[in-house]
VOPAGU-2260 file (C-alpha; in pm, 1 decimal, decimal comma):
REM VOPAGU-2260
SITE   aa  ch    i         X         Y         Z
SITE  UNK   A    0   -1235,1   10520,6    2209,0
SITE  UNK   A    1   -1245,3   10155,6    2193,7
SITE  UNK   A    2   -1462,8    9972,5    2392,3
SITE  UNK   A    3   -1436,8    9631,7    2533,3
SITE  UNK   A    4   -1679,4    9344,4    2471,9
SITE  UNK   A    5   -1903,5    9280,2    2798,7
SITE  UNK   A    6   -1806,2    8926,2    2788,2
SITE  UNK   A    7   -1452,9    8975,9    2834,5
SITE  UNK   A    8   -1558,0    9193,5    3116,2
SITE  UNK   A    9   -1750,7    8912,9    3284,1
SITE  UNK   A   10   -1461,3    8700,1    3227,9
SITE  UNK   A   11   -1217,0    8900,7    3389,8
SITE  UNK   A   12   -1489,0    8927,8    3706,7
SITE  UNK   A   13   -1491,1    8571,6    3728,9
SITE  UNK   A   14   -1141,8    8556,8    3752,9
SITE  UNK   A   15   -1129,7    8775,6    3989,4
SITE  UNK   A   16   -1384,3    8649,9    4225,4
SITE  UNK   A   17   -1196,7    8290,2    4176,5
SITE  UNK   A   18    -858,1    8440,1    4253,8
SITE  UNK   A   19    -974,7    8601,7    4563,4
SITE  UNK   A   20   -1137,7    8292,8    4710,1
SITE  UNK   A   21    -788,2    8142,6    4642,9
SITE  UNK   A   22    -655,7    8374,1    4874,2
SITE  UNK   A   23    -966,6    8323,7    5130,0
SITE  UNK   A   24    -902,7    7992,7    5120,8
SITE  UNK   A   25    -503,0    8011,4    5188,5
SITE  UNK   A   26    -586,5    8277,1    5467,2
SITE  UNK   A   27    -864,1    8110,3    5628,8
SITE  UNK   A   28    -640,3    7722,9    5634,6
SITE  UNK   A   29    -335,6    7882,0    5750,1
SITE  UNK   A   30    -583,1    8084,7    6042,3
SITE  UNK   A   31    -669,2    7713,0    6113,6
SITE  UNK   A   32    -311,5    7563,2    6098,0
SITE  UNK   A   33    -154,7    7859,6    6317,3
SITE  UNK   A   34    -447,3    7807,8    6623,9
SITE  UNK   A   35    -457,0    7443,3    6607,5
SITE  UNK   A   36     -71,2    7433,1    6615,1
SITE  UNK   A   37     -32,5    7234,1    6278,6
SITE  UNK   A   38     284,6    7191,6    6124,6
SITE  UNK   A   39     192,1    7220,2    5806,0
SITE  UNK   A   40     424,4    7455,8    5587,5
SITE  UNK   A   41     288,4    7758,2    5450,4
SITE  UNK   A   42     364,0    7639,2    5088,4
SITE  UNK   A   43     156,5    7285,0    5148,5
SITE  UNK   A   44    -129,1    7480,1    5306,0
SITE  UNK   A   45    -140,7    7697,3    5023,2
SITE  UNK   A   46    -148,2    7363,8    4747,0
SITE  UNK   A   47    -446,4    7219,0    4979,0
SITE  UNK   A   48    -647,2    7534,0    4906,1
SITE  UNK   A   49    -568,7    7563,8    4534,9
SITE  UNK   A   50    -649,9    7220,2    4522,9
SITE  UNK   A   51    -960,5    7297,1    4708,5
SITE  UNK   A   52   -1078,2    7554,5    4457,7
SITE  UNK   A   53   -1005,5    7343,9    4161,5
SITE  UNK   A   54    -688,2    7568,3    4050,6
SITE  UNK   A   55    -433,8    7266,9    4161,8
SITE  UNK   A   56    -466,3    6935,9    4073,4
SITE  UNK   A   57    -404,5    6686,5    4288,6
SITE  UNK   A   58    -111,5    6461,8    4160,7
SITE  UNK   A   59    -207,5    6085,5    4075,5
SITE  UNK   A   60     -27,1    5835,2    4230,9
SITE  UNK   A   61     213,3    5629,6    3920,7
SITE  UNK   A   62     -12,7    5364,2    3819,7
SITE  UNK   A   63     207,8    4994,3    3842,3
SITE  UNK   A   64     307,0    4816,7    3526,0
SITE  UNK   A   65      69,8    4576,9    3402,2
SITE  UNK   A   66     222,5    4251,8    3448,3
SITE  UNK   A   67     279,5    4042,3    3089,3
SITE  UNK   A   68     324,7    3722,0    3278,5
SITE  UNK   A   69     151,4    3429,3    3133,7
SITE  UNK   A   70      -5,7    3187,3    3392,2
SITE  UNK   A   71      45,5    2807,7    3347,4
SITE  UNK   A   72    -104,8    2572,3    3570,5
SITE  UNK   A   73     136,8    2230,6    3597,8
SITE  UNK   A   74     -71,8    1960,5    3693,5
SITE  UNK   A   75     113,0    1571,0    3795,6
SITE  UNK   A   76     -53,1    1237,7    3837,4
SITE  UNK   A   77     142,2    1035,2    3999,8
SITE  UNK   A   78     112,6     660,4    3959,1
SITE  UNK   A   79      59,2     391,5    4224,3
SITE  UNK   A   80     342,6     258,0    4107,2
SITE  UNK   A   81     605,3     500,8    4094,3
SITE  UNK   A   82     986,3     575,0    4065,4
SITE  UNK   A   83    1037,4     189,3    4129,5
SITE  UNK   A   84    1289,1      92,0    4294,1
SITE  UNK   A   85    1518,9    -264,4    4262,4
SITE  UNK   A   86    1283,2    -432,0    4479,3
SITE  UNK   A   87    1012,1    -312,1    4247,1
SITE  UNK   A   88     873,5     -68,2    4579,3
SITE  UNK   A   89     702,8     273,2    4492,8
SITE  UNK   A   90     885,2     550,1    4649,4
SITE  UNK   A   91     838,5     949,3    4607,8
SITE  UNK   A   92     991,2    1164,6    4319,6
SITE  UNK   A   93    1150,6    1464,0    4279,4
SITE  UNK   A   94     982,5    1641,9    3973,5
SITE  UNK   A   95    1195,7    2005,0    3835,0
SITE  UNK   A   96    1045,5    2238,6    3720,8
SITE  UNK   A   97    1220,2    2476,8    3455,2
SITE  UNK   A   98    1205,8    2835,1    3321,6
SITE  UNK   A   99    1420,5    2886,3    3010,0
SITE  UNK   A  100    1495,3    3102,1    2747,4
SITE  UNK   A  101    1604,6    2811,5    2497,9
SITE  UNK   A  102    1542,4    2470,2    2468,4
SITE  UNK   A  103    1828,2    2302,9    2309,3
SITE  UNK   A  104    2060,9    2268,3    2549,9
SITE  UNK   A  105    1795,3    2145,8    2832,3
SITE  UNK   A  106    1718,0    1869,8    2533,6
SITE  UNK   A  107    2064,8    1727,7    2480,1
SITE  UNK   A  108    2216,1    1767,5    2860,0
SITE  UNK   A  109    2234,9    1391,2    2946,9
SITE  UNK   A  110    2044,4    1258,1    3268,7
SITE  UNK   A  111    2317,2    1321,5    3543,5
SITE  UNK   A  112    2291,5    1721,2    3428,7
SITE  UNK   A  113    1983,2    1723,7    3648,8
SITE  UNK   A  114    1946,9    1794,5    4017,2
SITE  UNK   A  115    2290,1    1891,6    4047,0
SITE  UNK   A  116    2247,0    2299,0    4053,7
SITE  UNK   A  117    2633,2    2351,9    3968,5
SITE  UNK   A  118    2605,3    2118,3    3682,4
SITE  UNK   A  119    2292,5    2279,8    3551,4
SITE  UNK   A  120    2457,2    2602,3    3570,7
SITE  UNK   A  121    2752,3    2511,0    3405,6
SITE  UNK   A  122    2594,5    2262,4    3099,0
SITE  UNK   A  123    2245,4    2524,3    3056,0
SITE  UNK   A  124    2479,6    2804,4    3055,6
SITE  UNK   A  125    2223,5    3146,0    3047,6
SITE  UNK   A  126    1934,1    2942,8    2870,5
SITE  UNK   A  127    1838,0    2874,8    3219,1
SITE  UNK   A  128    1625,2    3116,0    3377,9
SITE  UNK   A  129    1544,4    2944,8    3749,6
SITE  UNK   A  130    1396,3    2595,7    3881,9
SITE  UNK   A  131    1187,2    2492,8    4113,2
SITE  UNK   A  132    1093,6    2162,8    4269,6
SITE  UNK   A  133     817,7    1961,4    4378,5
SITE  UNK   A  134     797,0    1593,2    4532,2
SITE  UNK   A  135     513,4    1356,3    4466,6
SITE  UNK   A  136     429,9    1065,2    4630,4
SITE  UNK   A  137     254,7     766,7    4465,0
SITE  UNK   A  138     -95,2     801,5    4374,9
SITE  UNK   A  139     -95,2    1152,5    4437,0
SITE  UNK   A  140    -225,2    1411,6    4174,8
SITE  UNK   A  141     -87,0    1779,5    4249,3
SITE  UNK   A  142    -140,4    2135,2    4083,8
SITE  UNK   A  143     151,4    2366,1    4026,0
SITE  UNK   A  144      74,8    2711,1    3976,5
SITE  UNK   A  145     302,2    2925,3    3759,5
SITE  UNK   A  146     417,3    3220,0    3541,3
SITE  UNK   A  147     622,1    3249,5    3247,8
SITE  UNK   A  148     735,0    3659,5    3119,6
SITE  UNK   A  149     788,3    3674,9    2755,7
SITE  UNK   A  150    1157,6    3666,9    2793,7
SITE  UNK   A  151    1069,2    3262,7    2954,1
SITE  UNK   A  152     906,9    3113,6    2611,8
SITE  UNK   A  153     988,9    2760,4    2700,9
SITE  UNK   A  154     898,4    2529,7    3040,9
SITE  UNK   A  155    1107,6    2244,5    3119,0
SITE  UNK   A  156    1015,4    1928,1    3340,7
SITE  UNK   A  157    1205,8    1643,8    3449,2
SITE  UNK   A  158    1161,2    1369,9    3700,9
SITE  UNK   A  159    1425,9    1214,6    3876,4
SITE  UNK   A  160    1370,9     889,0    3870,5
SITE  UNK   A  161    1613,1     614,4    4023,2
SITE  UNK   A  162    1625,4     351,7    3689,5
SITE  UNK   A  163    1507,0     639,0    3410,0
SITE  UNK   A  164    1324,9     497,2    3086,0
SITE  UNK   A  165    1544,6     632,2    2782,0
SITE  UNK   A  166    1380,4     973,4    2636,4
SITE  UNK   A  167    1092,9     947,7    2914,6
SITE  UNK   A  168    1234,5    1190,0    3215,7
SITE  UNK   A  169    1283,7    1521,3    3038,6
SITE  UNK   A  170    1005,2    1724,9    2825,2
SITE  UNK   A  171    1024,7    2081,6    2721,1
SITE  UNK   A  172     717,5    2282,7    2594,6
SITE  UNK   A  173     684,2    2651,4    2454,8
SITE  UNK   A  174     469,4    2890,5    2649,8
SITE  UNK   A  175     260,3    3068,1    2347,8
SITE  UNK   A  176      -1,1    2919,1    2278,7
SITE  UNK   A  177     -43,5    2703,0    2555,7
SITE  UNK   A  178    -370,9    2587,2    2675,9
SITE  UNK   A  179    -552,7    2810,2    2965,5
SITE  UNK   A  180    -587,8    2453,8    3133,3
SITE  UNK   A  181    -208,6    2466,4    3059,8
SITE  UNK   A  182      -8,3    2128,4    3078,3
SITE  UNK   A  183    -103,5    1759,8    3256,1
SITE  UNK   A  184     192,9    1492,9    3262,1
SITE  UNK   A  185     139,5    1145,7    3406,0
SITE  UNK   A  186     479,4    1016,6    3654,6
SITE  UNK   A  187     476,1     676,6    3632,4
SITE  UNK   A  188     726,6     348,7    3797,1
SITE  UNK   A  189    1022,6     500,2    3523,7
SITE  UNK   A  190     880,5     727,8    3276,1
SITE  UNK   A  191     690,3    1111,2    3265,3
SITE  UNK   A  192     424,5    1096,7    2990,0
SITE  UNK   A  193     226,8    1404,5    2850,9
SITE  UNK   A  194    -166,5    1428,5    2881,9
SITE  UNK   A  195    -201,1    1725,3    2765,7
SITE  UNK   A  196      97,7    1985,7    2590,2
SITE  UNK   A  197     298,3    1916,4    2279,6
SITE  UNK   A  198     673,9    1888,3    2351,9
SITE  UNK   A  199     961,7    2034,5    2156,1
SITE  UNK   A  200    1106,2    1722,6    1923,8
SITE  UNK   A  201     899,9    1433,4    2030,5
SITE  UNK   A  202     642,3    1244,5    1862,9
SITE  UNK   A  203     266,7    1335,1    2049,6
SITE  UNK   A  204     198,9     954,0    2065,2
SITE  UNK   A  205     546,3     849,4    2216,3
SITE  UNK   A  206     497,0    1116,1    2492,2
SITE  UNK   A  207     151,4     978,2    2630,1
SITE  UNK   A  208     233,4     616,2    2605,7
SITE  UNK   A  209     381,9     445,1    2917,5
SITE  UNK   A  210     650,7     222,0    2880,4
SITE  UNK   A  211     547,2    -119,1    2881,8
SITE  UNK   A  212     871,7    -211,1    3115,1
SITE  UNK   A  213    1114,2     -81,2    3335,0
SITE  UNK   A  214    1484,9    -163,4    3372,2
Protein backbone atom coordinates (compact mmCIF):
# COMPACT_ATOMS: atom_id res chain seq x y z
CA UNK A 1 0.00 0.00 0.00
CA UNK A 2 1.25 3.29 -0.97
CA UNK A 3 1.06 6.01 1.18
CA UNK A 4 0.75 9.63 0.52
CA UNK A 5 3.18 12.33 1.67
CA UNK A 6 1.57 14.46 4.67
CA UNK A 7 2.28 17.53 2.79
CA UNK A 8 0.20 16.81 -0.06
CA UNK A 9 -2.38 16.03 2.50
CA UNK A 10 -2.14 19.48 4.05
CA UNK A 11 -2.30 20.85 0.68
CA UNK A 12 -5.33 19.32 -0.35
CA UNK A 13 -6.91 20.64 3.29
CA UNK A 14 -6.04 23.98 2.41
CA UNK A 15 -7.73 23.76 -0.66
CA UNK A 16 -10.44 22.65 0.69
CA UNK A 17 -10.96 25.03 3.47
CA UNK A 18 -10.30 27.90 0.63
CA UNK A 19 -12.88 26.39 -1.69
CA UNK A 20 -15.48 26.25 0.91
CA UNK A 21 -15.10 29.84 2.04
CA UNK A 22 -15.61 30.51 -1.73
CA UNK A 23 -18.84 29.11 -1.43
CA UNK A 24 -19.51 30.95 2.12
CA UNK A 25 -18.73 33.86 0.61
CA UNK A 26 -21.11 33.44 -2.66
CA UNK A 27 -23.90 32.19 -0.17
CA UNK A 28 -23.56 34.69 2.42
CA UNK A 29 -23.45 37.97 -0.62
CA UNK A 30 -26.23 36.56 -2.47
CA UNK A 31 -28.23 36.15 1.35
CA UNK A 32 -27.36 39.93 1.35
CA UNK A 33 -28.35 40.78 -2.31
CA UNK A 34 -31.77 38.71 -2.09
CA UNK A 35 -32.95 40.74 1.48
CA UNK A 36 -31.69 44.02 0.50
CA UNK A 37 -33.41 43.65 -2.94
CA UNK A 38 -30.13 44.13 -5.05
CA UNK A 39 -30.08 43.53 -8.54
CA UNK A 40 -27.05 42.16 -8.80
CA UNK A 41 -26.91 38.87 -11.00
CA UNK A 42 -26.04 35.75 -9.46
CA UNK A 43 -22.94 35.36 -11.77
CA UNK A 44 -21.50 39.09 -10.68
CA UNK A 45 -22.17 38.28 -7.03
CA UNK A 46 -20.36 35.22 -7.35
CA UNK A 47 -16.99 37.22 -9.20
CA UNK A 48 -17.23 39.82 -6.10
CA UNK A 49 -16.67 36.91 -3.71
CA UNK A 50 -13.94 35.11 -5.67
CA UNK A 51 -12.47 38.31 -5.94
CA UNK A 52 -12.92 38.72 -2.29
CA UNK A 53 -11.04 35.55 -1.44
CA UNK A 54 -8.21 36.25 -3.74
CA UNK A 55 -9.32 33.37 -6.35
CA UNK A 56 -10.49 36.23 -9.04
CA UNK A 57 -8.62 38.96 -9.98
CA UNK A 58 -9.98 41.99 -10.44
CA UNK A 59 -9.51 43.18 -14.13
CA UNK A 60 -7.25 46.42 -14.63
CA UNK A 61 -8.62 49.07 -16.36
CA UNK A 62 -6.43 49.46 -20.19
CA UNK A 63 -3.80 51.79 -19.27
CA UNK A 64 -3.86 54.98 -22.18
CA UNK A 65 -1.08 55.26 -24.69
CA UNK A 66 1.71 57.28 -23.69
CA UNK A 67 1.61 60.24 -25.78
CA UNK A 68 5.03 60.71 -28.16
CA UNK A 69 4.18 64.30 -28.76
CA UNK A 70 7.03 66.65 -28.55
CA UNK A 71 6.23 70.05 -26.88
CA UNK A 72 7.51 73.29 -28.55
CA UNK A 73 6.96 76.49 -27.05
CA UNK A 74 6.69 79.41 -30.05
CA UNK A 75 7.58 82.51 -28.59
CA UNK A 76 7.06 86.23 -30.94
CA UNK A 77 8.41 89.65 -30.23
CA UNK A 78 6.78 91.88 -31.94
CA UNK A 79 8.36 95.19 -32.85
CA UNK A 80 7.13 98.73 -32.16
CA UNK A 81 7.28 99.15 -35.47
CA UNK A 82 5.53 96.54 -37.19
CA UNK A 83 3.89 95.26 -40.48
CA UNK A 84 4.26 98.97 -41.77
CA UNK A 85 2.05 100.17 -43.69
CA UNK A 86 2.37 103.02 -46.83
CA UNK A 87 2.05 105.68 -44.41
CA UNK A 88 4.85 104.04 -42.50
CA UNK A 89 1.92 103.26 -39.39
CA UNK A 90 2.39 100.03 -37.25
CA UNK A 91 -0.56 97.86 -37.54
CA UNK A 92 -1.18 94.11 -36.17
CA UNK A 93 -0.03 90.84 -37.98
CA UNK A 94 -1.27 87.74 -38.72
CA UNK A 95 1.54 85.16 -37.84
CA UNK A 96 0.71 81.03 -39.24
CA UNK A 97 1.65 78.65 -37.67
CA UNK A 98 2.44 75.23 -39.53
CA UNK A 99 2.58 71.46 -38.90
CA UNK A 100 4.14 69.52 -41.80
CA UNK A 101 5.41 66.45 -42.82
CA UNK A 102 7.91 68.01 -45.50
CA UNK A 103 9.44 71.10 -45.99
CA UNK A 104 10.04 71.65 -49.57
CA UNK A 105 7.08 72.60 -50.87
CA UNK A 106 6.20 75.14 -47.82
CA UNK A 107 9.89 76.62 -48.97
CA UNK A 108 9.25 77.27 -52.65
CA UNK A 109 5.24 78.17 -52.51
CA UNK A 110 5.53 81.92 -53.40
CA UNK A 111 4.02 84.61 -50.91
CA UNK A 112 0.31 84.74 -52.17
CA UNK A 113 0.22 80.68 -51.25
CA UNK A 114 -0.31 81.89 -47.70
CA UNK A 115 -3.49 82.70 -45.85
CA UNK A 116 -5.53 81.49 -48.53
CA UNK A 117 -6.60 77.84 -47.00
CA UNK A 118 -7.72 76.54 -50.60
CA UNK A 119 -4.48 77.62 -52.03
CA UNK A 120 -2.48 76.04 -49.28
CA UNK A 121 -4.31 72.95 -49.79
CA UNK A 122 -3.93 72.77 -53.26
CA UNK A 123 0.10 74.07 -53.65
CA UNK A 124 1.22 71.96 -49.98
CA UNK A 125 -0.63 69.10 -51.29
CA UNK A 126 -0.45 66.27 -48.10
CA UNK A 127 2.92 67.82 -46.72
CA UNK A 128 0.57 69.90 -44.79
CA UNK A 129 -0.56 68.57 -41.66
CA UNK A 130 -2.86 71.66 -40.06
CA UNK A 131 -2.31 75.55 -39.23
CA UNK A 132 -3.06 77.65 -36.81
CA UNK A 133 -3.00 81.39 -36.32
CA UNK A 134 -2.13 84.00 -34.03
CA UNK A 135 -2.26 87.98 -34.30
CA UNK A 136 0.24 90.26 -32.67
CA UNK A 137 0.07 93.66 -32.13
CA UNK A 138 3.12 95.98 -31.99
CA UNK A 139 5.31 95.76 -29.11
CA UNK A 140 3.75 92.78 -27.92
CA UNK A 141 5.78 89.58 -26.99
CA UNK A 142 3.46 86.32 -26.94
CA UNK A 143 4.05 82.50 -26.08
CA UNK A 144 2.58 79.79 -28.25
CA UNK A 145 2.32 76.55 -26.80
CA UNK A 146 2.54 73.46 -29.02
CA UNK A 147 3.02 69.79 -30.02
CA UNK A 148 4.53 68.13 -32.83
CA UNK A 149 3.92 63.74 -33.17
CA UNK A 150 6.73 62.14 -34.91
CA UNK A 151 4.82 61.89 -38.09
CA UNK A 152 5.04 66.31 -37.83
CA UNK A 153 9.09 66.57 -38.04
CA UNK A 154 9.02 70.04 -39.42
CA UNK A 155 7.21 73.57 -38.02
CA UNK A 156 6.47 76.21 -40.39
CA UNK A 157 5.93 80.07 -39.64
CA UNK A 158 5.01 82.85 -41.72
CA UNK A 159 3.88 86.37 -41.17
CA UNK A 160 1.69 88.13 -43.32
CA UNK A 161 2.94 91.15 -43.75
CA UNK A 162 1.40 93.94 -46.11
CA UNK A 163 4.95 95.05 -48.15
CA UNK A 164 7.00 91.50 -47.32
CA UNK A 165 10.97 91.79 -47.26
CA UNK A 166 12.19 89.11 -49.94
CA UNK A 167 13.14 85.64 -48.07
CA UNK A 168 12.11 87.31 -44.57
CA UNK A 169 8.21 86.07 -44.07
CA UNK A 170 8.52 82.29 -44.24
CA UNK A 171 10.95 79.97 -41.97
CA UNK A 172 10.70 76.28 -41.54
CA UNK A 173 12.52 74.35 -38.70
CA UNK A 174 12.77 70.48 -37.90
CA UNK A 175 11.34 69.32 -34.62
CA UNK A 176 14.30 66.80 -33.36
CA UNK A 177 16.46 68.23 -31.69
CA UNK A 178 14.93 71.32 -30.91
CA UNK A 179 15.68 73.26 -27.88
CA UNK A 180 13.36 72.56 -24.60
CA UNK A 181 13.14 76.51 -24.66
CA UNK A 182 12.07 75.63 -28.27
CA UNK A 183 12.04 78.54 -30.92
CA UNK A 184 12.03 82.71 -30.44
CA UNK A 185 11.47 84.80 -33.80
CA UNK A 186 11.51 88.60 -33.76
CA UNK A 187 8.29 90.30 -36.24
CA UNK A 188 9.50 93.33 -37.23
CA UNK A 189 7.97 96.64 -39.77
CA UNK A 190 8.56 93.83 -42.97
CA UNK A 191 10.61 90.98 -41.98
CA UNK A 192 10.40 87.67 -39.26
CA UNK A 193 13.94 87.09 -37.93
CA UNK A 194 15.08 83.99 -35.83
CA UNK A 195 16.46 84.39 -32.15
CA UNK A 196 16.72 81.27 -31.44
CA UNK A 197 16.14 77.84 -34.02
CA UNK A 198 18.11 77.02 -37.12
CA UNK A 199 15.94 77.08 -40.28
CA UNK A 200 15.91 74.63 -43.15
CA UNK A 201 18.18 76.40 -46.14
CA UNK A 202 19.03 79.72 -44.71
CA UNK A 203 22.13 81.14 -43.54
CA UNK A 204 21.92 81.50 -39.27
CA UNK A 205 23.21 85.13 -39.66
CA UNK A 206 20.72 86.23 -42.50
CA UNK A 207 17.80 84.91 -40.33
CA UNK A 208 18.54 87.14 -37.13
CA UNK A 209 19.46 90.25 -38.95
CA UNK A 210 16.67 92.82 -39.61
CA UNK A 211 16.47 94.38 -42.76
CA UNK A 212 17.92 97.64 -42.77
CA UNK A 213 14.79 98.96 -45.07
CA UNK A 214 11.48 98.30 -46.08
CA UNK A 215 9.79 98.73 -49.47
Amino acid sequence: MKYRDKSEGAQGMEKAVSLWRVYGAGMALLGAGALTGCASAPGETLDKALEAVGVLKKAEAPKPPVSKALPLPIRLQASPSLNLDAKGRSLGLWVRIYKLKQADAFLSAPYDTFGNKEREREVLGEQLLSVRDVQLVPGQALRVEESFEPEQPFVGVVGLFLAPAPQRWRYAFKTEGLSPQGLILGAHACALSVQQGEPVGVNRAFAQSTPPFCS
